[in-house]
C-alpha positions in Angstrom: -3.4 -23.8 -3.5 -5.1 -26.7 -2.1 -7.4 -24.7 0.0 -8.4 -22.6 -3.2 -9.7 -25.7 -5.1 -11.6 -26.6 -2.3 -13.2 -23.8 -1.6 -13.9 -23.2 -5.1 -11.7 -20.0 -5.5 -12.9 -18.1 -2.1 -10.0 -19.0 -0.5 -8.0 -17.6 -2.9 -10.2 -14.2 -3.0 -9.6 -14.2 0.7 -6.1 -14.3 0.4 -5.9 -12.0 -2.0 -7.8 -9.1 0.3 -5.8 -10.5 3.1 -2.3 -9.8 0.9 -3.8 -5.9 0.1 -4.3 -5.5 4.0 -0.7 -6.5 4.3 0.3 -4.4 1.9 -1.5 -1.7 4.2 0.1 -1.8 7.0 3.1 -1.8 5.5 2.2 1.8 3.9 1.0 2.7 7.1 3.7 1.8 8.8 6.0 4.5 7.1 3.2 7.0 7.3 1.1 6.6 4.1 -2.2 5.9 4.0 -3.0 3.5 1.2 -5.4 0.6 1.0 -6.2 -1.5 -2.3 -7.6 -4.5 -0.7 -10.8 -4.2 -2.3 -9.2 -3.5 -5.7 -7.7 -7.0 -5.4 -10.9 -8.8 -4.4 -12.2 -7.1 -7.5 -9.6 -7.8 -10.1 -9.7 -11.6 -8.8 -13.3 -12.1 -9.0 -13.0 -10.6 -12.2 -9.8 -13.4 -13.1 -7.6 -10.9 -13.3 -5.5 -12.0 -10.4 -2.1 -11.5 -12.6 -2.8 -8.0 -12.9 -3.3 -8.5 -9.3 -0.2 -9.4 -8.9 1.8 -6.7 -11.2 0.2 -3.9 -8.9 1.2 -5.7 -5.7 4.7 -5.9 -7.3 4.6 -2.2 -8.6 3.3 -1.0 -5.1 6.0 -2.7 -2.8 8.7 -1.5 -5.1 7.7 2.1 -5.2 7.2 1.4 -0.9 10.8 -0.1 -1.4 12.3 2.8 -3.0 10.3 5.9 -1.8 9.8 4.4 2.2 11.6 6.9 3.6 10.7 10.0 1.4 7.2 10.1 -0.8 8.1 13.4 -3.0 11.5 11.6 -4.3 10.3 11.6 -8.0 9.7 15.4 -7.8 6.1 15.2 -8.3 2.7 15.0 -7.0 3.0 11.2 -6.4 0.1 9.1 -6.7 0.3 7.8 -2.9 -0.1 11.1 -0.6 1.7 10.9 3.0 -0.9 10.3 6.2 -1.7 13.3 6.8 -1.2 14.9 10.5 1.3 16.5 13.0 3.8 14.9 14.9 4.7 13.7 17.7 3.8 16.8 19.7 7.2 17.9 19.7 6.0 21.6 18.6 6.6 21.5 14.9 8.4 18.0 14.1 6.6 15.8 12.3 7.2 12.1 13.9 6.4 10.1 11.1 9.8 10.6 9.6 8.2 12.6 6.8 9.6 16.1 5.6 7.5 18.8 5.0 5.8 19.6 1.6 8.7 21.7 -0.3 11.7 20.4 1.3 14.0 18.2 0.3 
């Protein structure tokens, strides 16, 4: 907080692309591909940093509950798997993701 009143608010803008970049590798981690760090850089220069912070909240829930499986909720979902093979195991996919269809 203290470096965001010295810097006039940049350091809180930073942070705030810093915590979508987290976010990130966190999706990519489980083998989605998913970046809003420049949505939050947006929202916050626009001062709407605690809408910022609902969709940060809403995203590592839906990460929280859905990690393992994206098509749990039966539809489309709004966050599509990383696409790509697998390991090269002939037909597995090694990102722990199961094919479109399955369940």
């Amino acid at each position: 907080m203290v470096f965001s009143i010295l810097t006039c608010g940049i350091y809180y803008i930073y942070l705030m692309y810093k915590l979508g970049k987290l976010e990130a590798s966190a999706y990519y981690s489980v083998g989605w591909q998913k970046d809003d760090s420049v949505l939050y850089v947006i929202l916050t220069i626009f001062g709407l940093s605690l809408v910022t912070m609902g969709i940060v909240q809403s995203n590592l829930n839906y990460l929280a509950t859905h990690g393992d499986n994206p098509h749990d909720d039966g539809g489309p979902g709004t966050w599509p798997p990383h696409g790509g093979g697998g390991s090269g195991s002939g037909g597995g996919h090694g990102n722990g993701l199961r094919p479109p269809g399955t369940f």
